[in-house]
C-alpha positions in Angstrom: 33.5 -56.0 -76.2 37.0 -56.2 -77.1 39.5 -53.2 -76.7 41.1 -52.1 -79.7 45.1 -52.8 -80.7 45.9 -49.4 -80.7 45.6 -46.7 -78.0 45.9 -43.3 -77.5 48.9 -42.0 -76.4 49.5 -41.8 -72.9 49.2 -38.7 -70.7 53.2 -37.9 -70.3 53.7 -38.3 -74.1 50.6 -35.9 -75.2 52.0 -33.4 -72.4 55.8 -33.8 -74.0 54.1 -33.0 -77.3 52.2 -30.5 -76.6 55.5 -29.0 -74.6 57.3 -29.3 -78.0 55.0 -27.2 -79.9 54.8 -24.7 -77.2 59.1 -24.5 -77.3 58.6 -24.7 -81.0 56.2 -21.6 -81.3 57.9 -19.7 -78.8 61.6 -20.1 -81.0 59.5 -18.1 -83.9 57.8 -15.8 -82.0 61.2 -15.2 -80.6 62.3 -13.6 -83.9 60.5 -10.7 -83.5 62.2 -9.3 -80.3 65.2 -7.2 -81.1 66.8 -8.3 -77.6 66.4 -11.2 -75.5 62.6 -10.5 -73.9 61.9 -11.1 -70.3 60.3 -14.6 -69.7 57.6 -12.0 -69.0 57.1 -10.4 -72.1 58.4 -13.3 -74.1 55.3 -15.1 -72.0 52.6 -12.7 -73.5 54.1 -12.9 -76.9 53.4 -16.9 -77.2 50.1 -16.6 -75.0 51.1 -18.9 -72.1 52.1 -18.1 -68.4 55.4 -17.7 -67.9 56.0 -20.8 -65.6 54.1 -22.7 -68.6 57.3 -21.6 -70.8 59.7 -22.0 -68.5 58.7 -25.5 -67.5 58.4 -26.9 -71.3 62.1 -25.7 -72.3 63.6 -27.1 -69.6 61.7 -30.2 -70.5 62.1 -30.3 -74.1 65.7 -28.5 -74.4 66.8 -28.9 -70.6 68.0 -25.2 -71.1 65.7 -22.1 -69.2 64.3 -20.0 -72.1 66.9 -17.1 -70.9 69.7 -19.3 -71.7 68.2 -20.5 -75.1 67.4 -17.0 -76.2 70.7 -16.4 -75.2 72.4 -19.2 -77.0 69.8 -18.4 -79.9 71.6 -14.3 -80.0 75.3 -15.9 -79.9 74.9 -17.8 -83.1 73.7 -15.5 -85.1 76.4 -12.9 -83.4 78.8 -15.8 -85.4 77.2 -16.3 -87.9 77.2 -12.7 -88.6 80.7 -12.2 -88.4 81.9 -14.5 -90.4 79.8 -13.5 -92.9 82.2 -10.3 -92.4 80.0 -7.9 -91.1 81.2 -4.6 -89.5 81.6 -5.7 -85.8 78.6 -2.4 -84.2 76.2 -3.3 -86.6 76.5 -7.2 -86.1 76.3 -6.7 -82.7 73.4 -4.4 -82.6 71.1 -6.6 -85.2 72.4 -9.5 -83.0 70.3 -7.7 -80.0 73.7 -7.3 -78.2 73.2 -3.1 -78.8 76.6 -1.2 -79.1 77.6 -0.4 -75.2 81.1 -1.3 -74.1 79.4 -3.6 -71.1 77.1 -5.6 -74.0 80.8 -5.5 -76.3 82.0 -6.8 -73.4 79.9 -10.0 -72.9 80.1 -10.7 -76.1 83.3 -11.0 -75.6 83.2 -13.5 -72.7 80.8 -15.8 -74.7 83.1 -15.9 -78.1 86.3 -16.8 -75.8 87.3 -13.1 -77.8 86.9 -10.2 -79.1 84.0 -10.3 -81.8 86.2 -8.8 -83.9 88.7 -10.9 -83.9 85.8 -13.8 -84.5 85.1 -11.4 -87.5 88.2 -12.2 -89.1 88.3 -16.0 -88.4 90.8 -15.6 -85.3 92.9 -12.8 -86.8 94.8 -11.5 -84.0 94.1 -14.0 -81.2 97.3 -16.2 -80.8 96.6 -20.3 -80.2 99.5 -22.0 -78.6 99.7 -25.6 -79.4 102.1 -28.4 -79.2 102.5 -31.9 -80.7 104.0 -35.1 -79.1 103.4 -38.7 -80.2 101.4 -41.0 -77.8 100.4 -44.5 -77.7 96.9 -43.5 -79.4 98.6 -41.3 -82.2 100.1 -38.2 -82.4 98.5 -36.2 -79.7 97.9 -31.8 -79.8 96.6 -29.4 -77.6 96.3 -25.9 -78.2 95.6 -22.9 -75.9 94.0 -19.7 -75.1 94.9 -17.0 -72.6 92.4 -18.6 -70.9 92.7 -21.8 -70.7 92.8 -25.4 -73.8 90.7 -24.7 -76.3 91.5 -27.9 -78.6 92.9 -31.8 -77.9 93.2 -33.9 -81.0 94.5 -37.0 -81.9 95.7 -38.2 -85.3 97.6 -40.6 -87.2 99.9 -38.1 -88.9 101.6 -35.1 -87.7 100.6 -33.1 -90.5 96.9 -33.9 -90.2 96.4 -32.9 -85.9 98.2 -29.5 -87.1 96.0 -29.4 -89.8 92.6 -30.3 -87.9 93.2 -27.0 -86.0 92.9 -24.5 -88.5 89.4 -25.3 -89.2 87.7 -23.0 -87.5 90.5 -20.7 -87.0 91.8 -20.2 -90.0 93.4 -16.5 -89.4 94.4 -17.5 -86.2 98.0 -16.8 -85.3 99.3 -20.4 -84.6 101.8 -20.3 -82.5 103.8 -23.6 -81.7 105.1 -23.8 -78.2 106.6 -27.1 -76.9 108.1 -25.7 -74.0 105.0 -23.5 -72.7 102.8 -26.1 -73.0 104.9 -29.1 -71.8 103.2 -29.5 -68.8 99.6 -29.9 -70.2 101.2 -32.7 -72.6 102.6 -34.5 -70.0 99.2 -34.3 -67.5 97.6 -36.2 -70.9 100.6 -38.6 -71.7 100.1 -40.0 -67.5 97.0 -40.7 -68.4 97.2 -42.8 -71.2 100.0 -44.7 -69.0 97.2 -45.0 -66.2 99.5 -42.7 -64.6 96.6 -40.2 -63.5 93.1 -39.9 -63.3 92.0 -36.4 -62.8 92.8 -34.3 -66.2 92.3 -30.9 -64.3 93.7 -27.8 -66.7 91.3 -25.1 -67.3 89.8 -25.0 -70.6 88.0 -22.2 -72.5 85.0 -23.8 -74.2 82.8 -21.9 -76.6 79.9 -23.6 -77.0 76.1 -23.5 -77.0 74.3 -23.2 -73.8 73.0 -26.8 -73.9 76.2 -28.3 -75.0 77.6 -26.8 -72.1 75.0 -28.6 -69.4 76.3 -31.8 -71.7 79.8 -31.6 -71.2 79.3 -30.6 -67.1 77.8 -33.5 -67.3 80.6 -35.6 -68.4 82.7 -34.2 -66.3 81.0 -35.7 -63.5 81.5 -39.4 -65.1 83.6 -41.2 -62.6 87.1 -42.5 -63.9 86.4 -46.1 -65.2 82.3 -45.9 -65.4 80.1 -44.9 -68.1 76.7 -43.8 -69.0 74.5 -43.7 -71.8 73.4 -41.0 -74.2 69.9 -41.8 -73.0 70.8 -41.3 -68.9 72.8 -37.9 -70.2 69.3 -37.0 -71.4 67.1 -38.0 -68.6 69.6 -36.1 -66.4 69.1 -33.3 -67.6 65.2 -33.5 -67.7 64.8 -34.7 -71.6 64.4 -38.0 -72.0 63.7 -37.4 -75.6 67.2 -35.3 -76.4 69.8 -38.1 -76.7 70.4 -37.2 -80.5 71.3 -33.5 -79.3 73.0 -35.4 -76.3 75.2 -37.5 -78.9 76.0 -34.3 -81.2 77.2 -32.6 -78.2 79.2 -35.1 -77.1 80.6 -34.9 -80.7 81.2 -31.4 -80.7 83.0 -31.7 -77.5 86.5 -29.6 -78.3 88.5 -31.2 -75.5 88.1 -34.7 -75.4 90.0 -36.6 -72.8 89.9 -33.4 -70.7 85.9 -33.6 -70.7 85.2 -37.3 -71.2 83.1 -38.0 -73.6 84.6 -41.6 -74.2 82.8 -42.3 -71.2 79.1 -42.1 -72.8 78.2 -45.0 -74.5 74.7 -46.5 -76.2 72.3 -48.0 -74.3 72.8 -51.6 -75.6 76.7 -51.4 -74.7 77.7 -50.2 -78.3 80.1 -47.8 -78.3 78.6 -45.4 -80.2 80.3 -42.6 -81.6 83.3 -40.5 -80.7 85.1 -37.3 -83.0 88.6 -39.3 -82.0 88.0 -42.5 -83.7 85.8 -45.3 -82.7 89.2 -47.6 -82.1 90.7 -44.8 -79.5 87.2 -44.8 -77.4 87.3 -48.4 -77.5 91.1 -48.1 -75.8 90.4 -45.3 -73.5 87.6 -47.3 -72.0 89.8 -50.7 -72.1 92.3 -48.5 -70.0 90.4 -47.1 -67.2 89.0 -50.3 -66.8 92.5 -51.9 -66.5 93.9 -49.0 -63.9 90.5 -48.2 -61.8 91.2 -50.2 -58.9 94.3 -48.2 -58.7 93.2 -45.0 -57.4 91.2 -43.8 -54.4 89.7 -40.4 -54.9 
């Protein structure tokens, strides 16, 4: 008797659907906790043991449910204060609560105050500075803590321009002089001067995005991977489209290389710089590599 063409799928694909479901019904139930549950409690709620829930979001989502939940209370924290919503009361129905230690974190997680979020950056001062470079002109702007934002553009007008888009209250402050140094740390490398881009950043991003771009950081100088070994790195062979839109999100590019992922098939992919600029950026590590010993 002959076997029929199709089959049923295999073992690892029902278990990575069923995992999906399970990640799936635990984001609603979720909703009904006014804080981020215990994996515990948030267990019981869904109906599964805890190392059951566990397991399938680092899996499906390559985040623990902790940091999900986590990531889950920070963007509607946002989302809530931009909407303009007194600061307490966004942080309470944010499941943050109103203590100065929960103000606090929030704090940490929003790279500032959440009031100053509020307000679309009013109050929190950006230092940036401009120069022209072989791949266009070139900014960076930066935090107290660290940069915050490298873009490259055509025109002059249109890199300042690109960083008001989030920030749009923000006082931008330009300073040539302060920020020299970080300029110049870029400006090697596109000379094939340098190869490690080490300046402190201040990324504010989603929990996942942030196991992306550590990630990228561990690229070597003049190697690349693709969006699909990103995702099997990090346990998730299925999340290369959330792999690609993190490496899309990435704010500092160059700093955290996202030039260095590519598609599987060679292609280049995608990149937030321009497609001709990844193309050059990989061109020129490939040109200086043999250059340098770590």
């Amino acid at each position: 008797m002959e076997m029929p063409l199709t089959a049923e799928p295999t073992q690892r694909e029902g278990a990575l659907e069923s995992e999906s479901a399970l990640v799936k019904r635990a984001s609603e139930v979720l909703e009904n906790f006014e804080t981020v549950p215990t994996l515990v409690c948030w267990s019981e709620a869904v109906g599964v043991e805890p190392y059951r829930l566990r397991a399938a979001f680092k899996r499906i989502l390559g985040v623990s449910p902790r940091r999900y939940a986590e990531a889950v209370r920070l963007e509607k924290l946002k989302a809530r204060l931009k909407n303009g919503e007194e600061v307490t009361r966004a942080l309470y129905e944010a499941g943050y609560g109103s203590s100065s230690r929960l103000y606090e974190r929030a704090k940490q997680k929003l790279g500032m105050t959440p009031g100053a979020y509020r307000r679309g950056g009013e109050g929190e001062v950006i230092r940036y500075a401009t120069t022209p470079s072989p791949l266009g002109w070139l900014l960076v702007a930066a935090t107290e803590k660290g940069v915050c934002s490298v873009c490259l553009r055509d025109d002059l007008e249109e890199v300042r321009r690109a960083l008001r888009v989030e920030f749009s209250k923000a006082n931008l402050v330009e300073d040539a002089e302060g920020l020299k140094g970080y300029l110049e740390v870029i400006l090697d490398y596109f000379e094939g001067r340098a190869v490690h881009l080490d300046l402190p950043v201040d990324l504010r991003v989603t929990a996942f995005q942030l196991q992306v771009l550590e990630l990228l950081r561990r690229i070597p100088y003049g190697e690349t991977r693709s969006y699909s070994q990103i995702a099997e790195n990090l346990g998730n062979p299925k999340a290369v489209r959330a792999v690609a839109q993190a490496c899309a999100a990435n704010p500092v590019p160059i700093l955290i290389p996202c030039h260095r992922v590519v598609q599987k098939d060679g292609g280049l992919g995608g990149y937030r710089l321009g497609l001709e600029r990844k193309r050059a950026l990989l061109q020129l590590e490939q040109q200086h590599k043999g250059e340098f010993i770590d």
